[in-house]
VOGU-973550 format. One line per 5 residues: number of its first residue (from 1); for each residue x, y negated, z of C-alpha. Coordinates in steps of 0.1 Angstrom, whole numbers. Layout:
REM VOGU-973550
NUM> X,Y,Z | ...
//
This chain:
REM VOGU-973550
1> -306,-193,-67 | -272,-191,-53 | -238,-170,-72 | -212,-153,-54 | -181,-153,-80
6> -155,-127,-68 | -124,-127,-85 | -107,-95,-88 | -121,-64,-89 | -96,-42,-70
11> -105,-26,-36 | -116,-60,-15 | -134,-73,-47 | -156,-42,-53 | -162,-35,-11
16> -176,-70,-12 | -201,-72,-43 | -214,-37,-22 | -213,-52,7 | -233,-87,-7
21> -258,-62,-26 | -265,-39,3 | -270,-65,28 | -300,-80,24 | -286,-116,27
26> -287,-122,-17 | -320,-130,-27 | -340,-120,-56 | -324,-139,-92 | -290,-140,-73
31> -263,-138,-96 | -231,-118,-85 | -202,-116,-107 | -172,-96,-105 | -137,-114,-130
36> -117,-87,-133 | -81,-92,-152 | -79,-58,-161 | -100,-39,-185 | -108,-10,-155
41> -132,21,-164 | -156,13,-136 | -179,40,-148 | -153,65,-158 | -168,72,-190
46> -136,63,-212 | -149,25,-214 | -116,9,-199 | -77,15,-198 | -75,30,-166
51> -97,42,-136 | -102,16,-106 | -93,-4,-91 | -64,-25,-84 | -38,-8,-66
56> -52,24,-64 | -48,43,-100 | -56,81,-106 | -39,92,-134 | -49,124,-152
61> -33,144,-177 | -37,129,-206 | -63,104,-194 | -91,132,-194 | -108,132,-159
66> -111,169,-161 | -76,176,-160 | -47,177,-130 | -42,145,-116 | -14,124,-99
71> -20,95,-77 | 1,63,-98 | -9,43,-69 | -26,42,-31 | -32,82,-28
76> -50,84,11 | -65,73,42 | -67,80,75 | -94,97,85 | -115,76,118
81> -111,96,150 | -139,83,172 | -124,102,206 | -89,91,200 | -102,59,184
86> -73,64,158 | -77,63,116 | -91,42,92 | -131,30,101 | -143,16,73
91> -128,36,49 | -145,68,66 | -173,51,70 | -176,37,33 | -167,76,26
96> -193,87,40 | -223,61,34 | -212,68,-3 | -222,102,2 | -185,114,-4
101> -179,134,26 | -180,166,4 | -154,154,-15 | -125,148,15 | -95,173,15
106> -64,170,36 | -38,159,23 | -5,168,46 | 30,160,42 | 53,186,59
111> 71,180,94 | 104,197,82 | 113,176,47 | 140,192,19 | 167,160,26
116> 194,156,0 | 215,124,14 | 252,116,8 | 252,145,-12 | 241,173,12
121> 211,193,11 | 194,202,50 | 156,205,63 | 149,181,88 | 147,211,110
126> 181,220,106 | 199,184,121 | 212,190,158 | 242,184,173 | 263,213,157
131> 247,204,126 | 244,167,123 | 233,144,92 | 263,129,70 | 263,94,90
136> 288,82,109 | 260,70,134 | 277,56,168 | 245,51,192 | 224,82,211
141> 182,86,210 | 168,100,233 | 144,134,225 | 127,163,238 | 147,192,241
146> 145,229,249 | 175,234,281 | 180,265,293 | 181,274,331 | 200,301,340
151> 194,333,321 | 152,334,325 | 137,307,309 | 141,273,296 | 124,238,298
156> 116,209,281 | 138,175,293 | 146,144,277 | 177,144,267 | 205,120,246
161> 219,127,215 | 239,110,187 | 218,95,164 | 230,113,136 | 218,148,158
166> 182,143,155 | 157,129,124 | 160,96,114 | 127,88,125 | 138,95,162
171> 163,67,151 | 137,46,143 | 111,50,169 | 136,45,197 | 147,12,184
176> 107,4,177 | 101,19,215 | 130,-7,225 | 109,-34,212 | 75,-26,216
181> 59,-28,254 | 41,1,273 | 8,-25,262 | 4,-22,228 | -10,14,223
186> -42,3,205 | -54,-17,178 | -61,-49,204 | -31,-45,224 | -10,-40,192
191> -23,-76,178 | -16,-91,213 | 16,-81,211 | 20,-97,173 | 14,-128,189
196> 29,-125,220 | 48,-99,227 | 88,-104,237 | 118,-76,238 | 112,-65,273
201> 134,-66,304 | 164,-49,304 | 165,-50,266 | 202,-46,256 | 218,-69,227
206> 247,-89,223 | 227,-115,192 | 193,-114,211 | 181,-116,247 | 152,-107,268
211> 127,-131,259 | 129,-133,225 | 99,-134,208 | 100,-106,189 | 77,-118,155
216> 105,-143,153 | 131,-115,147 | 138,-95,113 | 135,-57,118 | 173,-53,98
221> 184,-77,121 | 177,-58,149 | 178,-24,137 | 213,-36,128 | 222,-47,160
226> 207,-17,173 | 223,7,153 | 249,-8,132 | 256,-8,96 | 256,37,96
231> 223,37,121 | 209,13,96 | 218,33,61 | 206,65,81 | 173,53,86
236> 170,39,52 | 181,70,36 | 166,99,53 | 133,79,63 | 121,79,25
241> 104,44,28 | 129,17,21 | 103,-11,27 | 96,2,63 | 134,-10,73
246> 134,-42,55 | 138,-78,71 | 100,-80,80 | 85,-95,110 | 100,-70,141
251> 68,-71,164 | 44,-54,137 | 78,-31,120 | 77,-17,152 | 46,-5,156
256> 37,-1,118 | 65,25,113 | 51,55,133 | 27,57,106 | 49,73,78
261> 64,100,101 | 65,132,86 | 37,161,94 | 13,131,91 | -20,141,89
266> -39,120,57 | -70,129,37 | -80,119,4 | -106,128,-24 | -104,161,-45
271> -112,137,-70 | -87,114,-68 | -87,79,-48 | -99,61,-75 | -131,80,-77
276> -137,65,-45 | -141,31,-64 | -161,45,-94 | -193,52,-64 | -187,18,-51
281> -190,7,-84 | -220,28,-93 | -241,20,-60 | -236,-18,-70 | -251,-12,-104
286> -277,5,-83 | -283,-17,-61 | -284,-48,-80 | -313,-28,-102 | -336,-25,-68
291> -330,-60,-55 | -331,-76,-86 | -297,-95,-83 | -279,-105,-115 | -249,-83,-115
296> -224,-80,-140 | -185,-74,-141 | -165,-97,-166 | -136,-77,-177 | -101,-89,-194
301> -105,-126,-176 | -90,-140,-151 | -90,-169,-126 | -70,-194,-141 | -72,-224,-114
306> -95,-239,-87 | -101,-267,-72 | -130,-288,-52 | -148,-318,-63 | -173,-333,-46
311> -183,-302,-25 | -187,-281,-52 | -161,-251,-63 | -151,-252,-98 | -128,-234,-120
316> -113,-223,-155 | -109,-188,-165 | -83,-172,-190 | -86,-146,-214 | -63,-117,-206
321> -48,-120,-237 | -41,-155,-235 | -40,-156,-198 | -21,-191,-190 | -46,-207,-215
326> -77,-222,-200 | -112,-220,-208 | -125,-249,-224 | -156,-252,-201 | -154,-257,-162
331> -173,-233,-145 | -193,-240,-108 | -203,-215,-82 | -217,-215,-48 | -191,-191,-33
336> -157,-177,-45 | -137,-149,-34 | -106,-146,-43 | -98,-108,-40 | -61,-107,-52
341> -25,-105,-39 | -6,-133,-28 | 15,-132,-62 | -17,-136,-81 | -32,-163,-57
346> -1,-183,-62 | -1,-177,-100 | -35,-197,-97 | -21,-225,-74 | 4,-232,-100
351> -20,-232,-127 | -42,-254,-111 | -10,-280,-101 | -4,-286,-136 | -40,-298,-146
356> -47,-330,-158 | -51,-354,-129 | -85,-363,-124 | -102,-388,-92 | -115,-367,-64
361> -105,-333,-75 | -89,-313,-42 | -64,-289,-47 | -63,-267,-17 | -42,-241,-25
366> -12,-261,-31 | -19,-283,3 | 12,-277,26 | -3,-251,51 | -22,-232,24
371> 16,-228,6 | 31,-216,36 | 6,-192,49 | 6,-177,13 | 44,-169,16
376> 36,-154,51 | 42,-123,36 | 72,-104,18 | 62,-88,-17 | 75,-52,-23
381> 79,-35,-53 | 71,-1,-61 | 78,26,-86 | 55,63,-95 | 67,83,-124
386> 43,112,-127 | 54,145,-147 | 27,173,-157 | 39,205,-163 | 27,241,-176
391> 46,258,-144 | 50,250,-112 | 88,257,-114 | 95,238,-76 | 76,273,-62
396> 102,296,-80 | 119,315,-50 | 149,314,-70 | 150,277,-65 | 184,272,-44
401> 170,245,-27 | 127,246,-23 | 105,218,-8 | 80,225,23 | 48,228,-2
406> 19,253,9 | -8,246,-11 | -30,268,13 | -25,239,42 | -25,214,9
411> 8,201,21 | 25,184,-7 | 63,175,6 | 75,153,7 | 112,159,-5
416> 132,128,7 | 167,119,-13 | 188,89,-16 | 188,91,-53 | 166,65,-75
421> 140,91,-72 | 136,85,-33 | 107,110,-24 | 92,133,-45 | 57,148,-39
426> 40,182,-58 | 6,180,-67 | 2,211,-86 | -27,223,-103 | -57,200,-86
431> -78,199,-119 | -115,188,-106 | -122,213,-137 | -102,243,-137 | -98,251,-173
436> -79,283,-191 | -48,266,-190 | -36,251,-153 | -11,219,-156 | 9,214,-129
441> 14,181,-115 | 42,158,-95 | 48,127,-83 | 87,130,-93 | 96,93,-81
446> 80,76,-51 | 106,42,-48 | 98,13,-29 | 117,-18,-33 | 151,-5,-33
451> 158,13,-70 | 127,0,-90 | 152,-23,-107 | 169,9,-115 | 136,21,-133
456> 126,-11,-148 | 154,-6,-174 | 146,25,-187 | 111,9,-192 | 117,1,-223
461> 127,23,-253 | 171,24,-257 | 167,11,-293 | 144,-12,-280 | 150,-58,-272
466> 127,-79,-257 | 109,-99,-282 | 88,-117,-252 | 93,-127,-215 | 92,-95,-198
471> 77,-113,-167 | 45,-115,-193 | 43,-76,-190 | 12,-70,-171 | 14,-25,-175
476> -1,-18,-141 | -35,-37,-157 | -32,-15,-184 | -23,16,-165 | 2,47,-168
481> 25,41,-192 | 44,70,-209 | 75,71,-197 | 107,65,-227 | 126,96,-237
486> 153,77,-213 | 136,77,-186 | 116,114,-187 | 155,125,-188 | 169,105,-159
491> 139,122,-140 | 150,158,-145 | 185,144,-143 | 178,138,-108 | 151,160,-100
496> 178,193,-110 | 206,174,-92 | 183,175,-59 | 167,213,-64 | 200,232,-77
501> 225,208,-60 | 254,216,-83 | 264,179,-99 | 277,199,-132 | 243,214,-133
506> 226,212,-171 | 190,193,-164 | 173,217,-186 | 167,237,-158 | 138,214,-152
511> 116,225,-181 | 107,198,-207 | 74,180,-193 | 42,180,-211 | 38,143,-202
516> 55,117,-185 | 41,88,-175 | 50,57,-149 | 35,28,-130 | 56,-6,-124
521> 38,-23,-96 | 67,-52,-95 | 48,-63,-127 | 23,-92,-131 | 0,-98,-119
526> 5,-77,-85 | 43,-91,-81 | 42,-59,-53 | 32,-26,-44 | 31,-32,-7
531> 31,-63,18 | 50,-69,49 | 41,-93,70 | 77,-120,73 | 89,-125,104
536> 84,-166,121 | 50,-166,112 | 21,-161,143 | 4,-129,122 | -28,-131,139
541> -36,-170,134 | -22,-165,96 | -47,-136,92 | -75,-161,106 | -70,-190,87
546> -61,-179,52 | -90,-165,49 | -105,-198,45 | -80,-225,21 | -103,-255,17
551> -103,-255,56 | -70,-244,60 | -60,-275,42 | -81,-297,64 | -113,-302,37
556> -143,-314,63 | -169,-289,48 | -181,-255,51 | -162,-228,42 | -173,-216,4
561> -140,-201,-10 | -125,-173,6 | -88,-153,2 | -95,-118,9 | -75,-83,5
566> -46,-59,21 | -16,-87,19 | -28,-107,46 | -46,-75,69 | -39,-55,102
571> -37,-22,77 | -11,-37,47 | -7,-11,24 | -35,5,27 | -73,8,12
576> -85,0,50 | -70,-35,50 | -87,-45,20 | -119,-36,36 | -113,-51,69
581> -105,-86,57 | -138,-90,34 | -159,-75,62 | -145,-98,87 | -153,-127,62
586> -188,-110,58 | -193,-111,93 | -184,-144,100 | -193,-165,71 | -224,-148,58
591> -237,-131,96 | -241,-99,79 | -242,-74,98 | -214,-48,105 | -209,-12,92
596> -178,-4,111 | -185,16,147 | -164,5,171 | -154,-34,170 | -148,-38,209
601> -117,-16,208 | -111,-18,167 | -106,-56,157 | -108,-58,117 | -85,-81,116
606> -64,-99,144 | -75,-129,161 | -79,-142,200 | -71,-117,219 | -77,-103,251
611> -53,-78,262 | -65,-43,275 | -47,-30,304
//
């Protein structure tokens, strides 16, 4: 009898107990067992705090799964294109051998965005050179243009044009084109380059030189040097994503940022993401029944250390409401998966530091290359406030200044703003049950990184004081939070100051919500919404070898404890990456056979690569 212990049951931990179960490897009296920190409703029949799993939270109104719903966390995927060999594999194909296929919608964001930056309202569509964004940008792009030749007809040329006459993303693709070579178009290329690749010939710089290997460079730095302090604020501003522009690792920046552009072209589930995870979760239940493996998911525990002794893999666990306590009783298993962000990972290295010594125990997570791979990655905070409504009062034509919605194309914004807010997406009425009265749903904040401090103190209540650390506030466990009477006014603060534009303007134009609710992802035990990859670090030997601590910190054994999720992927951010690192550790530590399509030209994670021409 052998047991697989996976800790965490977000997105990587619930792919792999399916995964294990419908493999074929686990033999009959098995035992799998997913620790989960959270008290998740896996089944969503009201037997949790929130629907699954990890960083992916649907939030209904009210909790009740029949109502409108807002995505509090990850809210799509892109869909695999096998011509174009383009999307997201093995979440299509998880999609689809889950039976969900029925349940994919589009979900589009618009290619002309409402901007409101440096206090001026404009569409995307409206920026040209007679027109031109409120930056003092002093470098040209280069984009398609219409130019007229004599009085009959016109054609399309490539022409130059101040950076502040065009979208900021035009800003930042040229300075990602500067970087990136002609031989990174696809997924192998793109990890070659990670590795390898170097600003090109002719690259033009007065801090860096041709040469340079560009994963050793911060994308600020050289968006800075590219475009200078206004080029910089530009993008930052009118892009919507301020993690995109951050000091991350330049060679993946620049070819991660074409991702976001807008008129992207995402799906998702009419159900909600998260609904996703309640059929993984159900086809585990199901499939431990037929195969006659022990299954079980232990909810409100966590990992609280681990360590190796004598070639076995022991460990305490904590109660969630206790969590820094451990357990009494050391516990063994055959094989442990740690399926958790690097903040969490390293929460458990420092745990295990501080035990008592004891003769032959090995502590591989805090060994010296273990500790540096695990800060190979920047941690980004994020901030959702959701707001339901009984009106969809952003479709009023009266509106001075509307959002691109059309809920016929289901094309939900974004709006993009320099205010704490940041983007702004409208759900509307997407009850999976239409009832007698429609609620109307938005996603009224969408910040990364660079307000969520601005959030986090309306958190808590104005007549409220901290009576314990707030660093043991663990909400995005818990799920949606209301949001205080504070904060529910600084959203329709904001939310009329970027619709009606007048700064005088009373908020009440923005009718009193019917529930406002928030997700902190900076919180414990996530420490992040997002990942980005830092820059001096060789991403494609980091996403190799972390997979694997005890070997990573040169234990002479086979590999039995594995690190496994988005953080440390080809696809950070998103649902995909989570999938791709456990399947890689599938495929190469338990031979189990493959469900993605396409692995020639569609590497699940980086690793020695062979350049395509």
């Amino acid at each position: 009898m052998k047991t697989y212990t996976i800790f965490g049951g977000g997105p990587s931990g619930l792919y792999t107990a399916w995964r294990l179960l419908d493999s074929g490897k686990l033999a009959s009296g098995d035992q799998l067992e997913i620790i989960e920190w959270g008290d998740y409703d896996y089944a969503q029949n009201g037997e949790g705090t929130r629907l699954p799993a990890g960083r992916i939270c649907t939030y209904h109104y009210q909790n009740c799964s029949k109502n409108s719903y807002i995505e509090v966390g990850g809210m799509r995927f892109i869909e695999w294109d096998d011509e174009k060999k383009e999307g997201h594999q093995l979440v299509t194909t998880t999609i689809h051998k889950l039976g969900l296929d029925g349940q994919k919608v589009p979900f589009n964001t618009t290619d002309d965005p409402l901007l409101f930056v440096r206090g001026q309202h404009m569409y995307q569509s409206e920026i040209n050179f007679y027109n031109r964004a409120p930056y003092d940008t002093n470098t040209s792009v280069d984009i398609d243009a219409e130019v007229k030749v004599g009085n009959q007809f016109t054609v399309k040329e490539t022409v130059s044009v101040p950076a502040n006459a065009a979208p900021a993303d035009d800003l930042i693709g040229s300075v990602s084109n500067a970087i990136v070579t002609k031989n990174a178009t696809n997924r192998v290329q793109q990890c070659q380059f990670y590795s390898e690749g170097v600003l090109p010939d002719g690259f033009e710089s007065y801090v860096y030189k041709t040469g340079d290997l560009a994963s050793n460079i911060g994308y600020w730095n050289i968006l800075y040097d590219q475009a200078y302090n206004e080029g910089y604020q530009y993008a930052a501003d009118a892009n919507g994503y301020s993690s995109n522009v951050i000091n991350w690792n330049a060679a993946d920046a620049a070819v991660y940022n074409g991702e976001f552009a807008p008129g992207g072209k995402f799906k998702t589930l009419k159900t909600g993401m998260s609904s996703l995870f309640v059929s993984l979760y159900n086809a585990c239940i199901s499939l431990a029944e037929n195969h006659n493996i022990d299954f079980k998911v232990t909810k409100s525990t966590r990992l609280h250390s681990i360590w190796s002794k004598s070639g076995k893999t022991l460990f305490h666990t904590a109660s969630a409401c206790n969590p820094d306590t451990p357990s009494n009783s050391v516990k063994e298993t055959d094989y442990a998966f740690l399926a958790m962000p690097p903040h969490a990972v390293k929460a458990v290295a420092a745990a295990t530091r501080y035990l008592p010594e004891e003769q032959e125990r090995v502590n591989f997570l805090n060994q010296t290359n273990v500790s540096n791979y695990l800060e190979s990655v920047i941690e980004q905070p994020s901030f959702k406030a959701a707001m339901f409504f009984d009106t969809p009062w952003w479709e009023d034509n009266s509106l001075p200044f509307k959002p691109k919605v059309n809920t016929y194309t289901q094309t939900y914004g974004p709006t993009i703003t320099d205010l704490p807010i940041r983007q702004v997406y409208y759900f509307g009425n997407n009850a999976p049950v239409k009832s007698t009265k429609p609620v109307y749903g938005i996603l009224a904040s969408y910040d990364d990184m660079r307000f969520t401090n601005f959030w986090r103190e309306l958190e808590w209540s104005i007549d409220e004081q901290h009576t314990v650390a707030p660093s043991t506030d663990t909400q995005p466990l818990v799920g949606a939070k209301k949001a205080t009477n504070a904060m529910q006014r600084m959203l329709r603060l904001q939310l009329a100051r970027l619709h009606y534009g007048n700064e005088h303007v009373d908020p009440k134009v923005i009718p009193k919500p019917l529930e406002t609710t928030f997700m902190d992802w900076g919180h414990n035990p996530f420490g992040a919404g997002y990942h980005a990859w830092a820059s001096h670090y060789n991403i494609c030997k980091v996403m190799q070898d972390i997979r694997t601590p005890e070997l990573l910190a040169g234990m002479d054994k086979s590999a039995n404890v594995f690190i496994i999720g988005s953080a440390f992927s080809n696809d950070q951010a998103w649902i995909e990456g989570a999938f791709c690192t456990a399947e890689s550790v599938l495929m190469d530590y338990f031979h189990i056979d493959t469900i993605a399509t396409d692995l020639q030209d569609y590497p699940l994670i980086c690793g020695t690569c062979d350049i395509r021409m």
